[in-house]
C-alpha positions as CSV (number, residue, x, y, z in Angstrom):
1,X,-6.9,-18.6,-29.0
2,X,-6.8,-17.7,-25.3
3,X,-10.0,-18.6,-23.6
4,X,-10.9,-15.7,-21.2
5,X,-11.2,-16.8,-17.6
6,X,-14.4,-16.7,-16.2
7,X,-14.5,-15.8,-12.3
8,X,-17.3,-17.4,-10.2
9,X,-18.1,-15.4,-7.3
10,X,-20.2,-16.9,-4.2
11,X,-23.3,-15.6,-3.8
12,X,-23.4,-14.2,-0.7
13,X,-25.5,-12.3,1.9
14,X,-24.4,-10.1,4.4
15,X,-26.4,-9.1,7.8
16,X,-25.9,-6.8,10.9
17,X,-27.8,-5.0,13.5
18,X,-28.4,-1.9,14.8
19,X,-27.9,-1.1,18.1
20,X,-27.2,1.7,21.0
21,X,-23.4,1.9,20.2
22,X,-24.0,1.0,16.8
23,X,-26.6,3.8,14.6
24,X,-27.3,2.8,11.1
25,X,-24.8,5.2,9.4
26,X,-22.7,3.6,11.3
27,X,-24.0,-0.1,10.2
28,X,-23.7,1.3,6.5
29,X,-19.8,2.1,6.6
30,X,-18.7,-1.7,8.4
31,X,-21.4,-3.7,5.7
32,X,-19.5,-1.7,3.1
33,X,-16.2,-3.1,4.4
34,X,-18.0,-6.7,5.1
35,X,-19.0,-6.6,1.2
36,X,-15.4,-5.3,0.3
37,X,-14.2,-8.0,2.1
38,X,-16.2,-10.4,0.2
39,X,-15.2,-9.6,-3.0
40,X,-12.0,-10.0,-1.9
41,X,-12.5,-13.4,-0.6
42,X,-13.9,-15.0,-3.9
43,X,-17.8,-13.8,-3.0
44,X,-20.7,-11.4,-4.7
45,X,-22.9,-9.7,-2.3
46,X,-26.7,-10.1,-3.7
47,X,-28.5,-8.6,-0.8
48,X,-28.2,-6.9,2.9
49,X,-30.5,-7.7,6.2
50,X,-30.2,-5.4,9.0
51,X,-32.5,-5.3,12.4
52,X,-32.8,-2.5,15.0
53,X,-32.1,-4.4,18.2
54,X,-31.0,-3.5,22.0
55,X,-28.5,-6.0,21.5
56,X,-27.9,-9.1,19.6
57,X,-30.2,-12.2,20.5
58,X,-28.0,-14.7,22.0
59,X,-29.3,-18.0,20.4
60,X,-29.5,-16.4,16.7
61,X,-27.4,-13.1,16.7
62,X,-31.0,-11.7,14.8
63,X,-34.8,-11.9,15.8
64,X,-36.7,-15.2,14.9
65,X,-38.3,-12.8,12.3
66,X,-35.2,-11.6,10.6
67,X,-33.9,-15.4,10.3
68,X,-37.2,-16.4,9.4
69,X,-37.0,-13.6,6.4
70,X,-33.1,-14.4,5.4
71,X,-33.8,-18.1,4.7
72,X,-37.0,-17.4,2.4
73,X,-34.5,-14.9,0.6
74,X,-31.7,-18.3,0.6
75,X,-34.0,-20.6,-0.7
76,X,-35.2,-18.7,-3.2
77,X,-32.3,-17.3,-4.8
78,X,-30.2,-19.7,-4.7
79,X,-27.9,-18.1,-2.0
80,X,-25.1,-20.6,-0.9
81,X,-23.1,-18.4,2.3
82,X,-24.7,-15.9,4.9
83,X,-22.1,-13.5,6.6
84,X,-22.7,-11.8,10.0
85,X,-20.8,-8.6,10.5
86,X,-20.2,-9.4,14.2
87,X,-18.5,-12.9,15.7
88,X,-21.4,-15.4,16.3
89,X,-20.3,-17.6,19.4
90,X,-19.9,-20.9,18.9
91,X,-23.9,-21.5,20.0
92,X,-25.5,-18.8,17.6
93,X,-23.3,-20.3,14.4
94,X,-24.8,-24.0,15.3
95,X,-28.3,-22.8,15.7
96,X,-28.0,-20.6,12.5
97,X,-26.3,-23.4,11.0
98,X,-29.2,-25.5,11.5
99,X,-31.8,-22.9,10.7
100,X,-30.9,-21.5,7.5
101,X,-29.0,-24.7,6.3
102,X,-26.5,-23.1,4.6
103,X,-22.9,-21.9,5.1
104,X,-23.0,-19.6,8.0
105,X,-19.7,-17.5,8.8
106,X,-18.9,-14.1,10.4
107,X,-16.3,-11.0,9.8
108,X,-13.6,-13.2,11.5
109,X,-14.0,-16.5,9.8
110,X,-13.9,-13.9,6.7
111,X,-10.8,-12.6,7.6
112,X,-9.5,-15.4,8.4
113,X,-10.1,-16.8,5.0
114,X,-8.8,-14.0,2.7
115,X,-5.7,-14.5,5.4
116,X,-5.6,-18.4,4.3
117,X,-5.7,-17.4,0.8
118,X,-3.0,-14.4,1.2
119,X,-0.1,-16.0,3.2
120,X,2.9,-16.6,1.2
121,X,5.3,-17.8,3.1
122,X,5.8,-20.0,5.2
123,X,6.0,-17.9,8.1
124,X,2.5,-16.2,7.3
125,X,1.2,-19.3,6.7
126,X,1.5,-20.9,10.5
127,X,0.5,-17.5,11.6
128,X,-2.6,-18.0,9.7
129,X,-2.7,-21.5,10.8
130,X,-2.4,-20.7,14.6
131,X,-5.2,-18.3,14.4
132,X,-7.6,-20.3,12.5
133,X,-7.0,-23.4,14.6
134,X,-7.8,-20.7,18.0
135,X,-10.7,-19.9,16.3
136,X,-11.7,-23.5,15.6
137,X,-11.6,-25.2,19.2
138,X,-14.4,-23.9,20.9
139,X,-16.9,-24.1,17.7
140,X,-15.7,-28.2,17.3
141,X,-19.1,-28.9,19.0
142,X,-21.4,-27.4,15.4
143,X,-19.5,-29.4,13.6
144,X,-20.5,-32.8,14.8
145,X,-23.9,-33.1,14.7
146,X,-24.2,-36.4,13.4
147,X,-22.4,-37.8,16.3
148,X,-24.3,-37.9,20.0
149,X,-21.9,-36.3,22.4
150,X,-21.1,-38.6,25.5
151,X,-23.6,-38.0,28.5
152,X,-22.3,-38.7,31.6
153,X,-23.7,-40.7,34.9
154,X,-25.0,-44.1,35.3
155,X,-25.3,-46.6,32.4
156,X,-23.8,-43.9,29.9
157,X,-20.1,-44.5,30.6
158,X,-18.5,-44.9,27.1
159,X,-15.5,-47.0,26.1
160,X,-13.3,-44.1,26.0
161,X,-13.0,-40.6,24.1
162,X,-16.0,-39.7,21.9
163,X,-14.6,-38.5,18.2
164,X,-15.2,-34.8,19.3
165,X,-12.9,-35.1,22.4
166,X,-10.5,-36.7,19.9
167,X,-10.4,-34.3,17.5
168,X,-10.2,-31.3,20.3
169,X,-6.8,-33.1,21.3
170,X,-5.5,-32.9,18.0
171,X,-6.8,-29.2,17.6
172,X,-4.5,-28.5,21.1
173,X,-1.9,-30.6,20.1
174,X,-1.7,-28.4,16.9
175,X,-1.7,-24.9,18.4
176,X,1.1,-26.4,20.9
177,X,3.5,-27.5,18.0
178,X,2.6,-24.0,16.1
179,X,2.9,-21.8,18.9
180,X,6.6,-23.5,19.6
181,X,7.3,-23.5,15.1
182,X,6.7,-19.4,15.6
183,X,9.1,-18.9,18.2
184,X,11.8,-20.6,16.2
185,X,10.9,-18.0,13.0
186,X,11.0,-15.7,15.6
187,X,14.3,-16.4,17.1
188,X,15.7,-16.8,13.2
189,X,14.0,-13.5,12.5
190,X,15.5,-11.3,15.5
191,X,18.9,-12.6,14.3
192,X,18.3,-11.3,11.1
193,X,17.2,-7.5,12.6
194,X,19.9,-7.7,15.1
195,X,22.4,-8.7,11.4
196,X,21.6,-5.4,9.8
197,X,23.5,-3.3,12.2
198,X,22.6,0.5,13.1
199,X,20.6,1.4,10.3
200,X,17.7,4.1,11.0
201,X,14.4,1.3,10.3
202,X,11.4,3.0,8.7
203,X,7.7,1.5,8.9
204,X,5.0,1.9,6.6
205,X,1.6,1.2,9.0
206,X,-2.3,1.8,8.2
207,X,-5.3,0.5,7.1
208,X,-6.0,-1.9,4.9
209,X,-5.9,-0.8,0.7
210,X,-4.5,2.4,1.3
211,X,-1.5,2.1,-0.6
212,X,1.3,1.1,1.3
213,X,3.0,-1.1,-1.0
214,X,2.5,1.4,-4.1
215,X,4.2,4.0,-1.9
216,X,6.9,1.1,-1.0
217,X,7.1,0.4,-4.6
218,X,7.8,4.2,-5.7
219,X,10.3,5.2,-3.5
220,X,12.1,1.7,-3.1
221,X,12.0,0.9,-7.0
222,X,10.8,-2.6,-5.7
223,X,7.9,-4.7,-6.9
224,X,6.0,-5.1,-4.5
225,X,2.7,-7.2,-4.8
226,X,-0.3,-4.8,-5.4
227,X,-4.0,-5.0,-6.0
228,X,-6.9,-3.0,-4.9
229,X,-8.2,-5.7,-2.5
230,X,-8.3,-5.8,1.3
231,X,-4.9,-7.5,2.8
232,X,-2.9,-7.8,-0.6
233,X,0.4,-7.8,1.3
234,X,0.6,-10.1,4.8
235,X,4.3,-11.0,4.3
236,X,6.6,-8.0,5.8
237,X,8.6,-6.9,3.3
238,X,12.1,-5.1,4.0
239,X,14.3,-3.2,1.5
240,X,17.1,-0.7,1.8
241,X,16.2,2.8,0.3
242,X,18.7,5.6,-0.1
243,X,17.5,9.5,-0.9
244,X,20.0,11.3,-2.1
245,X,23.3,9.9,-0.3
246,X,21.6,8.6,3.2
247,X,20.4,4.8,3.3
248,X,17.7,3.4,5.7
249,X,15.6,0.1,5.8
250,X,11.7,0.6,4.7
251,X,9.4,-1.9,5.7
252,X,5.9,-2.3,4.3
253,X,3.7,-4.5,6.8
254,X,0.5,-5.9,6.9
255,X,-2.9,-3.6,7.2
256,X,-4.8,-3.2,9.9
257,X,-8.3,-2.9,10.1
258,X,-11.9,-2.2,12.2
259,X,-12.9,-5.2,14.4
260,X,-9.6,-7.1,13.6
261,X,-10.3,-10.8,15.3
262,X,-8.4,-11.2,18.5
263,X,-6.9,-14.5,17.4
264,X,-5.2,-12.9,14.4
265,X,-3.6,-9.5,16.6
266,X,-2.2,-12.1,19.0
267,X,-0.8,-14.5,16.5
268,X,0.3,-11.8,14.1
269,X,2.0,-9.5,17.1
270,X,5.7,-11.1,15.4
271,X,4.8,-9.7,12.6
272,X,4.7,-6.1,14.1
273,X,8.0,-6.5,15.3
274,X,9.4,-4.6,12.7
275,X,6.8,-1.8,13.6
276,X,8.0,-2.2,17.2
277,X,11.4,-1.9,16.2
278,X,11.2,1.1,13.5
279,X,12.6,3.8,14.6
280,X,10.0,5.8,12.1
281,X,6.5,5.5,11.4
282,X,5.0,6.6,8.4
283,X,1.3,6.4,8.8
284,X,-0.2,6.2,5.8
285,X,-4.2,7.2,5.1
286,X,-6.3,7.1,2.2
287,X,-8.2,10.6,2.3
288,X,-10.4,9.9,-0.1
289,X,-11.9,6.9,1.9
290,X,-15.5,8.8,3.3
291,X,-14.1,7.4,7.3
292,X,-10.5,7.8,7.2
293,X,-11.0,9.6,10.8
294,X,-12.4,6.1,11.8
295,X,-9.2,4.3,10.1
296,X,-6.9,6.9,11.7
297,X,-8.4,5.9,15.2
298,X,-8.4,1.6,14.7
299,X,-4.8,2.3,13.8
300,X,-3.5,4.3,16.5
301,X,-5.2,1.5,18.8
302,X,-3.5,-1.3,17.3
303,X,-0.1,0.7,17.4
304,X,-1.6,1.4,21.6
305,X,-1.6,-2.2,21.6
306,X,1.9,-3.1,20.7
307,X,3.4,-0.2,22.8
308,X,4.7,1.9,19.3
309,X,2.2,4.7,19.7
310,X,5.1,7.3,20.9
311,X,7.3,6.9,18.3
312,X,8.4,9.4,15.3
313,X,5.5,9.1,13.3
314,X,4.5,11.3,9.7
315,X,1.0,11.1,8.9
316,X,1.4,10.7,5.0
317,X,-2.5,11.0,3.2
318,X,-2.1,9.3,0.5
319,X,-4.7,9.1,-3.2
320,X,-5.1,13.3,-2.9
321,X,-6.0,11.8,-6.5
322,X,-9.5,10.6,-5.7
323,X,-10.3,12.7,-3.1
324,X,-13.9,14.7,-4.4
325,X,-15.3,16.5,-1.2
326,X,-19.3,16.6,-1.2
327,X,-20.5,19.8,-2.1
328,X,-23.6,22.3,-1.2
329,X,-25.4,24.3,-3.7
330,X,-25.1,28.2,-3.3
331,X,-29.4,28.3,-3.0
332,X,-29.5,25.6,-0.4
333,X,-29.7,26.7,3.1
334,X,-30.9,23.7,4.4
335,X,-27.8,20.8,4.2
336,X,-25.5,21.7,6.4
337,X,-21.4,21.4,6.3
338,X,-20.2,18.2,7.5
339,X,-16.2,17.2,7.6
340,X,-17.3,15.3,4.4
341,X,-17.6,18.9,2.3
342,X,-14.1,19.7,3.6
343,X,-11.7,20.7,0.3
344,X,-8.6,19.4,0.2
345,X,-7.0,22.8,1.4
346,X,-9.3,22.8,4.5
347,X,-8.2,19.1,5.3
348,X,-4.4,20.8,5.1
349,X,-5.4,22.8,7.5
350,X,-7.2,20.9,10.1
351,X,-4.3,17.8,9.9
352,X,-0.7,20.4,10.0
353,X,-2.7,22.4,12.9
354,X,-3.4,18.8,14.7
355,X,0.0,17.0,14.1
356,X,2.3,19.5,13.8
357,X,3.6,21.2,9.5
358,X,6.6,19.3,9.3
359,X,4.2,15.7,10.4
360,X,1.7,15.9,7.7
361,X,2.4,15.2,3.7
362,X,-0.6,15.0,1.4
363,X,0.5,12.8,-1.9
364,X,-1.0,10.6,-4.5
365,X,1.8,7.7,-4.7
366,X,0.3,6.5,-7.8
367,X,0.3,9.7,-9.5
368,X,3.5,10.3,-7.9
369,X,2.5,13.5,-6.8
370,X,4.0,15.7,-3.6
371,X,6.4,13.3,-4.2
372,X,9.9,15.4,-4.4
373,X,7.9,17.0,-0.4
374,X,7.5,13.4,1.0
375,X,11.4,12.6,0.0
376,X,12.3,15.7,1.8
377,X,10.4,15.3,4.4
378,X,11.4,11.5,5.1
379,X,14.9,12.6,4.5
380,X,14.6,15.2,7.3
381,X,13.5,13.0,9.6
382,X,16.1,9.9,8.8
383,X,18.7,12.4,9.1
384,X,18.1,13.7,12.4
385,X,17.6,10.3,13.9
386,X,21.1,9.3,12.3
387,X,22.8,11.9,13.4
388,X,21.5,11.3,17.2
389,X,23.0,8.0,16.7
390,X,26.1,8.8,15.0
391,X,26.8,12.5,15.9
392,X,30.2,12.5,13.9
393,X,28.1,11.8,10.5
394,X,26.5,15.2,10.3
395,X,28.8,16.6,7.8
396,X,28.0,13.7,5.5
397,X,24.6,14.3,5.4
398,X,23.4,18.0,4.5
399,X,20.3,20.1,4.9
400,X,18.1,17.9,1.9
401,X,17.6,21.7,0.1
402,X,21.9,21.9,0.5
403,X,21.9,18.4,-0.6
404,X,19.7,19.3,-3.8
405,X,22.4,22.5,-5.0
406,X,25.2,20.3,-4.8
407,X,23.6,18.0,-7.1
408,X,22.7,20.5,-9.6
409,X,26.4,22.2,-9.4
C-alpha cells in the first residue's frame, strides 16, 4: 500500500506596518500576498503583527513593543521563522536576529527562495544564484557573530584577513565569475533568436498565478508546468503555434510581481529578452483577483523598465470563471458602490472604452471559454504584423472570418 505523503509546513509569522503611503487596506492586500508566498515556499502562516508607524524604526523595522509582543507569541507557540513584508537592511535583520532568536527573513529573501527552489535549468539557476549572492554581501556581517571583527589602530593589527573579509572575497569573486557565465548564455541565447528567422514573436507577460502557462498550454497543445502557486514557471518557454494556416512563436515568461527585489529585476532582465524582442504582447490579468488594477499597474512598470511599454499589446482578462463581483442589497442605502461591485459586463465596458474593442478579450483559459474570440483576435493581430513585414504574403493569409468559410466549404 502507498503511504500518503505528509507535507510539513514552517510555521511561520508574518509582520508589516502601517504607514503614510501605506493605509491598512492597503497592508491587508501585500500580507495576503506575503502569506501566498509562504505557502508557496514550504511555510503555514499561524498569526499576523502589524503597527501604525510614521515610518519603520531603523534598528528593528517595528517598535520595541511590537518585537517585544512577537517573541512572547515565538516562544510560546513554537514559531520557527518571522517574515517582514518590507526589506530589513542588513542592521535591522542582525538586531532582530538577536532579539527574537529565530529565523528572521523578509519579502525578498522569500522570493528569493521560492526562486532557488523553482529554477530548472541551468540558466535560471545562475540567475537565481547571482541574485542571491547580491543579496548576500552586505548582510555577511549578521552572520558572524561568533567571530570579533578586526578593530583597527594601535596594538590591534591582525595577521591578515579576518574570516569575514575572506568570505566577502569569495562572495565577489562569485558574482564576477556568474555575471561573466550569464553573458555567455546570453550570447548562446541571442544566437538562437537571431536562428529562428522572421517569424512574428508573441509574449505572454503579467502577474504572478494568473494563468499564463494554462493559456500557453491551450492554444500551444504544450505541457507546460502548472500549479496554483506564485512563480510556477521561471524558465522561458518558446513554442511555435499556428491558427488556422499562419505560424508564430509564443513565449510564456516568468511573472512579475508587487515590490519585486531589485537584485532579481537586474539579474533576470536576460530573461525578458524575449519580452523585449516580441513583437506582441499579450498581457494577461486575472479579473477575479480583488487588485488586478494594482497588478495591471506593477506590470506596466516593469515593462517601463525594460523599454517594451509601447509595443502591440492585448489586454487578455483571464479566470471570467471565478470572477463574483460584491453585491449591495436593494434596502441598503448606506454601502456604497465601489469598482469591487462592478459585473462582469460593467468591467467590459470600462476596459474596451480604456484600451481600445479590438485590445481587450475577457476568457477563462481553463474553461476554455471566449476562446474561438481570443484566436481571432490574436490571429488579427499576427496577421497584420506579417503582412507589414512581408507585404507579398497577404493573399495567403485571409480575413480570420474568410479564413473560417473556407474551412467549412
Amino acid at each position: 500500500m502507498i503511504e500518503k505523503e505528509k507535507i510539513n509546513f514552517e510555521k511561520t509569522v508574518i509582520a508589516g506596518v502601517i504607514t503614510q503611503e501605506q493605509n491598512e487596506d492597503k497592508l491587508q492586500e501585500y500580507l495576503d500576498e506575503l502569506e501566498f508566498l509562504t505557502y508557496t515556499a514550504g511555510g503555514e502562516v499561524v498569526k499576523r503583527f502589524s503597527q501604525k508607524m510614521e515610518r519603520p524604526n531603523p534598528k528593528t523595522f517595528l517598535g520595541t513593543g511590537k518585537i517585544e509582543e512577537i517573541q512572547l507569541y515565538i516562544n510560546e507557540h513554537d514559531v520557527k521563522t518571522v517574515i517582514f513584508d518590507d526589506e530589513l537592511s542588513p542592521a535591522q535583520q542582525k538586531n532582530l536576529n538577536r532579539i527574537l532568536e529565530c529565523k528572521v527573513l523578509d519579502r525578498t529573501n522569500l522570493i528569493l527562495d521560492i526562486f532557488a527552489q523553482r529554477a530548472e535549468t541551468s540558466y535560471a539557476r545562475t540567475q537565481v544564484e547571482l541574485a542571491q549572492c547580491q543579496y548576500l554581501l552586505p548582510r555577511l556581517s549578521g552572520m558572524w557573530t561568533h567571530l570579533e571583527r578586526q578593530r583597527g589602530g594601535i596594538g590591534m593589527r591582525g595577521p591578515g584577513e579576518t574570516e569575514i573579509e575572506t568570505d566577502r572575497r569569495i562572495v565577489r569573486d562569485r558574482i564576477a565569475l556568474l555575471k561573466e557565465k550569464i553573458k555567455t548564455i546570453d550570447r548562446q541565447m541571442s544566437v538562437q533568436r537571431s536562428n529562428r528567422g522572421a517569424m512574428v514573436r508573441v509574449a505572454l507577460v503579467g502577474y504572478t498565478n494568473v494563468g499564463k502557462s494554462t493559456l500557453m498550454n491551450v492554444i500551444s497543445k504544450s505541457e507546460v508546468f502548472v500549479e496554483n502557486k506564485l512563480f510556477a514557471t521561471l524558465d522561458t518557454t518558446v513554442r511555435k503555434v499556428v491558427i488556422k494556416n499562419l505560424p508564430f512563436l509564443l513565449s510564456d515568461t516568468v511573472g512579475f510581481i508587487r515590490k519585486l527585489p531589485t537584485q532579481l529585476i537586474e539579474s533576470f532582465k536576460s530573461t525578458l529578452d524575449e519580452v523585449r524582442e516580441a513583437d506582441l504582447l499579450l498581457h494577461v490579468v486575472d479579473i477575479s483577483h480583488p487588485d488586478f488594477e494594482d497588478h495591471i499597474h506593477s506590470v506596466n512598470n516593469i515593462l517601463q523598465d525594460i523599454d517594451s511599454m509601447n509595443k502591440p499589446t492585448i489586454m487578455v482578462f483571464n479566470k471570467i470563471d471565478a470572477y463574483k463581483p460584491l453585491t449591495i442589497d436593494s434596502d441598503d442605502l448606506v454601502t456604497e458602490k465601489t469598482p469591487r461591485h462592478n459585473t462582469l459586463e460593467e468591467w467590459k465596458a470600462t476596459w474596451m472604452a480604456n484600451v481600445g474593442e479590438k485590445n481587450a478579450l475577457f476568457i477563462s483559459a481553463i474553461n476554455k471559454e471566449n476562446m474561438e474570440e481570443f484566436r481571432e483576435k490574436v490571429y488579427e493581430a499576427v496577421r497584420e504584423i506579417h503582412i507589414t513585414r512581408f507585404p507579398y504574403n497577404n493573399f495567403l493569409y485571409p480575413d480570420y472570418k474568410d479564413n473560417l468559410s473556407e474551412d467549412k466549404e
